[in-house]
N, C-alpha and C positions, 0 to 999 in steps of 0.2 A: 504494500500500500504506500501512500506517499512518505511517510513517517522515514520504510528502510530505502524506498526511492531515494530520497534528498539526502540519507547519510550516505547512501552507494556511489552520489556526487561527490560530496567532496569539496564540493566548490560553492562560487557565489549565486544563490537564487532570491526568487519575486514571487510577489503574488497580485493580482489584477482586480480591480475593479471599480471605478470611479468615473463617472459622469456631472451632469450640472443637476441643481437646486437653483430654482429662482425664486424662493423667498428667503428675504432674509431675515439672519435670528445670530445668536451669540456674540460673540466679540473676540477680538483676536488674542492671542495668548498674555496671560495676564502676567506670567514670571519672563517668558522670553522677552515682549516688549520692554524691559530696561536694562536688560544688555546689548551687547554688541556679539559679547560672543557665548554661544551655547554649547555647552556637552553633554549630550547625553546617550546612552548605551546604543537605543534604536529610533533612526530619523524613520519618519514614512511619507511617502511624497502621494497625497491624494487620499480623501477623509471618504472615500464610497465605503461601499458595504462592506469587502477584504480588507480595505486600509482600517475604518473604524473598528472592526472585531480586530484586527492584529494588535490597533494599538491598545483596545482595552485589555486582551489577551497578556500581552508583555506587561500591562500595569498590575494585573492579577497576580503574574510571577514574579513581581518585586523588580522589573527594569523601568529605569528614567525612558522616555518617549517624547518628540516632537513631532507632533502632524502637522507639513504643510501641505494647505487648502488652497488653491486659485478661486473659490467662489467664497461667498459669504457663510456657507452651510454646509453641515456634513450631509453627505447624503445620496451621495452616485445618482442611482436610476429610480432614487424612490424622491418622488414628485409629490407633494400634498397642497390641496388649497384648505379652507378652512371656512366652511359658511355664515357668512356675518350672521345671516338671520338665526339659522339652525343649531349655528356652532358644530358641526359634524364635517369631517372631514370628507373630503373626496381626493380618492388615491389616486391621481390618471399616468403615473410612473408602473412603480413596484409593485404587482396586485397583491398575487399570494405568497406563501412560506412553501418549501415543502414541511411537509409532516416526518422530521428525522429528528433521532435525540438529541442531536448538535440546535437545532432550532428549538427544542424546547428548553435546551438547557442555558444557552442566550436569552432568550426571553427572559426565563426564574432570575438569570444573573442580573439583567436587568430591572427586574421588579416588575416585567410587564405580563397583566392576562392574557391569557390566551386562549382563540377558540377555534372548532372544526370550521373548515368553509368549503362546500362542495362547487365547484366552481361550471358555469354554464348547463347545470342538469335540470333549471327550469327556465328553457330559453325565453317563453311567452313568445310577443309578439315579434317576429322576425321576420324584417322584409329583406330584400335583393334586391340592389338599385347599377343602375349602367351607369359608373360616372361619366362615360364615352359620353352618350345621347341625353343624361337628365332623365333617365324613365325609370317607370319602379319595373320590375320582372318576375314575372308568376315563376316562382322556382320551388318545390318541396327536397327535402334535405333526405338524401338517401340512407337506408339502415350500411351502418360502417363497420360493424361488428366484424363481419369476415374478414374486410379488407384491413382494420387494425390485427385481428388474430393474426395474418399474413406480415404485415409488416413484424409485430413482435417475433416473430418464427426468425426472422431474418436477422432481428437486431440482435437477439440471443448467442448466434454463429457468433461474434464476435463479442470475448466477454475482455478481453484486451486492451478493448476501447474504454472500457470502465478506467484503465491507470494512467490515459496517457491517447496520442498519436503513438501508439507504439502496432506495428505493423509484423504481420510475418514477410520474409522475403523470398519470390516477390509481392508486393503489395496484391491483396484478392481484388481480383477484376471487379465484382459489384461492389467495392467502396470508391473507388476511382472513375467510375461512369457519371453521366450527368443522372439528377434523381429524377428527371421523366424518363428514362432507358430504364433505370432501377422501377419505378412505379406500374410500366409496364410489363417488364416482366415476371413481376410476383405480383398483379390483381389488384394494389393499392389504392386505384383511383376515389373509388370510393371514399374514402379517408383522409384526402385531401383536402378537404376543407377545413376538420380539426387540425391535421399537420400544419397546415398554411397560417394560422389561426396561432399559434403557438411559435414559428418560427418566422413572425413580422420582423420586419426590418432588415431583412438577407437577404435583400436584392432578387433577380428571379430565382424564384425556388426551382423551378424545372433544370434550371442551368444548372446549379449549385449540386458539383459533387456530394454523392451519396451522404459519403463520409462526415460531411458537417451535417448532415441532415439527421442520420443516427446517434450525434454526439448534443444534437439541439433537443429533439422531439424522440430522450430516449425512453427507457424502461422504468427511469426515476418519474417522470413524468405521467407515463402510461398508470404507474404505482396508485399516484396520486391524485387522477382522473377516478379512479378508481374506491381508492379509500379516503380521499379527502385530503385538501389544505389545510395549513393553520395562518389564522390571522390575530393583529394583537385586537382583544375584547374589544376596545375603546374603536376601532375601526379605522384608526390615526393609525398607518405605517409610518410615517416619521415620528412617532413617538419612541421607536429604537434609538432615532439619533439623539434626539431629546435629551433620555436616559445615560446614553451614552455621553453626552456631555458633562453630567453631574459629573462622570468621573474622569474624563481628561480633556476637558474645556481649557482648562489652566494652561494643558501644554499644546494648543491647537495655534497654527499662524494662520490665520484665513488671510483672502485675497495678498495671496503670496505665492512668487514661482521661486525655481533654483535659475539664478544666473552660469551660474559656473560649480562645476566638483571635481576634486580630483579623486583619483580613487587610489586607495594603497591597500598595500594586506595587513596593516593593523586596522583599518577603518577609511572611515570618509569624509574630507571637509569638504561642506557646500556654501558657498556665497548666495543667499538668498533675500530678494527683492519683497519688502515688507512694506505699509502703510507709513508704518512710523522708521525706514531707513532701512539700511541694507543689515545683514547679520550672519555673519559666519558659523555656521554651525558644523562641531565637531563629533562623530559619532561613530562607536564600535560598527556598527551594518547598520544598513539601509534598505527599505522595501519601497521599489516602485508599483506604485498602483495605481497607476493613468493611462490613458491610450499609446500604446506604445509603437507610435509614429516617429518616424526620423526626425519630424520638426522638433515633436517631444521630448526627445531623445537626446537632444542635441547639445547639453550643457552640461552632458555624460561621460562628452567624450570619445563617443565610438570609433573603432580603428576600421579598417578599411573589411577587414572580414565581417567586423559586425553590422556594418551600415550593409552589406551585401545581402547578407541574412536578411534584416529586418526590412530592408528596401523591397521585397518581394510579397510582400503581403499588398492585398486589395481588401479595401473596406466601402461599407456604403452608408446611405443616408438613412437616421431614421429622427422622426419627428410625432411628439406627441404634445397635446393642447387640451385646455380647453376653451370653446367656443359659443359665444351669445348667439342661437341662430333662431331668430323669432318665425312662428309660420309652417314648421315643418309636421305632416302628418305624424301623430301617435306609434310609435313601436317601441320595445324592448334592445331590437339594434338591429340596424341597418347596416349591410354587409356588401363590399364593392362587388359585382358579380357582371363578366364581361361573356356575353352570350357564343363571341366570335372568338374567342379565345381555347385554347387546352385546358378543359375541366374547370373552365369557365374561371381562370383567376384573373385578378384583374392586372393591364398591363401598366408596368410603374414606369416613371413615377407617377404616383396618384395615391389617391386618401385608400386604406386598409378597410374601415368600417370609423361607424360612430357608434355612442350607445349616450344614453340621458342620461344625467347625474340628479341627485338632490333638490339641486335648483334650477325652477322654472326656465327653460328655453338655453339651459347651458349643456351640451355634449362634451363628452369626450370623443377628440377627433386623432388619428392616428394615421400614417402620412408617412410611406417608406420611398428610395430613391436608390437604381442600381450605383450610385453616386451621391460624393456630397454636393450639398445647393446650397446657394446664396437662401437665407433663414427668410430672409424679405420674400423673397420670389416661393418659395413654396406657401407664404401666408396670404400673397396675392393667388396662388393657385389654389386653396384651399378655398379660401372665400368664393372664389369665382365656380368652383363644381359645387360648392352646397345651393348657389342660386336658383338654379331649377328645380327644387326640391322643397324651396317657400312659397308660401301664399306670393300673388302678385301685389299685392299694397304691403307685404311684412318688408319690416328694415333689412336694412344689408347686415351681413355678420358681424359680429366682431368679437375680435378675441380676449377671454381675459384671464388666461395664465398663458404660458408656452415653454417646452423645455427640448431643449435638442440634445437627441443622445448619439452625435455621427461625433467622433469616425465610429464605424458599427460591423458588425460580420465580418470581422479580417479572416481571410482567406487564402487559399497559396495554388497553382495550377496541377494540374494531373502530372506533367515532367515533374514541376518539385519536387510531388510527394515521391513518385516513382524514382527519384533520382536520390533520395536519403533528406530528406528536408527537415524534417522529424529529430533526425539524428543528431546533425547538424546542429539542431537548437538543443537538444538534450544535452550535447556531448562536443559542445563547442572546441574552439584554440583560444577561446577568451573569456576573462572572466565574469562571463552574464549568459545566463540560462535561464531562456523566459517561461514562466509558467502562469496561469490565473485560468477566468473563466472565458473569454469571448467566443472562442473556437469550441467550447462544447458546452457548455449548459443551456438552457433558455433564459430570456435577459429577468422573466419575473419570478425564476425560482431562486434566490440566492442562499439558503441552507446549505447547498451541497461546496458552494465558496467557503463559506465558514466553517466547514467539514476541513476542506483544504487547506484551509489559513491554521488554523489551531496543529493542524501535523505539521504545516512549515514551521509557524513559531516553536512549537512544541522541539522542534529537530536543532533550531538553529542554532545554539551554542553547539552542537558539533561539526558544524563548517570552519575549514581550514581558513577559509580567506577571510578577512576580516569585515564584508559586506554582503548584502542579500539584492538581489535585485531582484524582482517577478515582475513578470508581466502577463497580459490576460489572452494567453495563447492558448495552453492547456488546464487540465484540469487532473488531481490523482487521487480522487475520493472514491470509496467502497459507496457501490450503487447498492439500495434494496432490492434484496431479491423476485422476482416477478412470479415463482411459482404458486400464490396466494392468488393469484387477479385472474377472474373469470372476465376475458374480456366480451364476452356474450353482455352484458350488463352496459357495458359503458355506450 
């Protein structure tokens, strides 16, 4: 499991996972702000879901910790507004938990309730709209049972994938296909619309090797379709960071990046760009937990093999909101469905689906791009396909949250994987071996991160090198078993 994985390294790792929060809350660190210079055991770069569990994790085992935050708020992928009238949260980030002891046992640590949440098993009203043409489309939702029994049959073949991008060689030809050659050949289509559904924001799914597709929409998820999410009681998903702040708010640098680091095998100084001035911070290891893009990248230091590495990766666009859209007929959610397309998905970029929230005439709207976009230009394209879809005298849109989670679905091509690419990142010439979750979880289940984070932290004083570096490639958590789940039910 990851635990004897990261000691059979040796060397320096990461763990991934951080996006934006657009409200703001906290303050920036209260003891760093009056010095210049900082030491502490473990720096973490990005307060999302792996960064905030690592750095409460290290706080539990008695290590000094610094988070820096580029945003105002911990928070990665989990997005809340908060209803003035209602006071009740609406999640339009991070929906569910998985159901694992590592999520219940963050929760307790936190002090948060927690309850089951079965997620889409009372769909109600569910319409089908062309965003092509503006029309709704008489569609009924096919029995999927077989076609998931089929797909699980397949995902099981490869239990491998549970630790890692770890391949036998040569790599099996159905993980290396695109996933509509995979779909057709094992009956899946059916099932396509939950998959679809689950693995938003990955750009064409058809196109998108198997491989990421097994690793997004796996047997954890299937699990959990099945016996149920957990959510915290209060229905506030950012009530984790919240909590999480009681206990290392003190050592958090928000709206702060690293300007420069060097890196040694005792440790790591970074020169980091703060509110209140610049601040050198000195630290035993380090965890990257941001997008781990070359731009990103880039005050790291990479040598010419590693920028090679990481320069191969392809990501896409994904975009979630919520929106004022007065005038639109009554449903439960409305779902893109293009009649002239493969199993009717819709062709991007263009909106996923909406669904209503809490308050009157406000959606949550979701918005994926085989690529990233200018944020302006997909909110003028957003507004502009809900138009035909209001009353003719209801107002024009508008929006009133917005969170962009691109870069998103990093990706690598069939030569890569078939030529050792995997390896390569595992088993470098340099000291960074990226690991987290982008390439294989689903972006709303993050339990199985904090599975992974808690074995890296847990491991990390036996690395030789004196820093950690992860990023959000893979993942090396023990999956729940599947032989419990009658998928005739789901």
């Amino acid at each position: 499991m990851a635990s004897s994985f990261v000691r059979a390294l040796g060397l320096s790792m990461i763990s991934f996972l951080g996006i934006s929060m657009i409200f703001p809350g906290g303050s920036c660190c209260s003891t760093c702000g009056k010095h210049e210079d900082i030491t502490r055991d473990v720096c973490i770069i990005g307060g999302g879901s792996s960064g905030t569990y690592a750095a409460v994790r290290l706080r539990d085992k008695g290590k000094s910790v610094v988070v820096i935050e580029q945003d105002e708020t911990l928070g990665g992928h989990t997005d809340t507004l908060i209803d003035p009238r209602t006071k009740k949260a609406i999640n339009f980030g991070v929906a569910i938990f998985d159901d694992l002891d590592i999520t219940r046992e963050y929760f307790t640590r936190l002090g948060i309730k927690y309850k089951d949440t079965f997620f889409g098993n009372d769909p109600g009203v569910k319409l089908y709209a062309n965003f092509q043409t503006g029309k709704i489309v008489d569609h009924k939702t096919s029995n999927m049972s077989a076609a998931l029994t089929s797909y699980a049959t397949q995902a099981m073949k490869y239990p491998e994938l549970e630790k890692g991008f770890i391949f036998s060689d040569p790599v099996p030809e159905d993980l290396v296909i695109p996933f509509s050659k995979f779909v057709e050949k094992y009956d899946i289509g059916d099932a396509l619309e939950i998959i679809y559904t689950y693995c938003q924001g990955y750009g064409d799914l058809l196109e998108r090797l198997t491989v990421y597709v097994l690793k997004t929409f796996d047997l954890a998820v299937l699990n959990d379709l099945k016996n149920g999410f957990l959510n915290p009681a209060s229905g506030n998903n950012n009530e984790i960071y919240d909590k999480a702040m009681e206990i290392i708010g003190s050592d958090v640098l928000f709206k702060s990046r690293v300007e420069d680091a060097e890196r040694r095998k005792d440790g790591v100084k970074l020169t980091v760009k703060t509110p209140s001035g610049r601040k050198t911070i000195h630290a035993k290891k380090l965890i990257i937990s941001i997008p781990p893009t070359l731009h990103n990248l880039r005050p790291f230091g990479l040598d010419e093999n590693e920028k090679s590495i990481f320069g191969q990766f392809k990501t896409t666009g994904y975009y979630t909101s919520l929106v004022r859209v007065p005038g639109l007929p009554k449903f439960d959610s409305m779902t893109n469905y293009n009649p002239d397309t493969p199993y009717n998905l819709p062709k991007l970029p263009d909106i996923y689906w909406i669904t209503p929230t809490i308050i009157p005439d406000v959606y949550d709207v979701k918005y994926g791009s085989p690529r990233a976009l200018r944020e302006e230009d997909v909110k003028k394209e957003i507004i502009r396909k809900l138009r035909p879809f209001q009353d003719a005298s209801a107002k024009e849109a508008e929006f009133v949250a917005w969170s962009s989670h691109t870069p998103f679905g990093a990706t690598v091509s069939r030569k890569a994987i078939e030529s050792g690419f995997y390896k390569k990142l595992y088993f470098p010439a340099s000291s960074i071996i990226p690991t987290g979750q982008d390439l294989h979880s689903t972006h709303i289940t993050p339990g199985l991160l904090w599975e992974y984070t808690k074995n890296l932290v847990d491991t990390a004083g036996d690395l030789r090198f004196g820093h950690i570096v992860s990023f959000r490639f893979d993942i090396t958590y023990p999956c729940p078993t599947f032989h419990d789940v009658s998928l005739g039910h789901l």
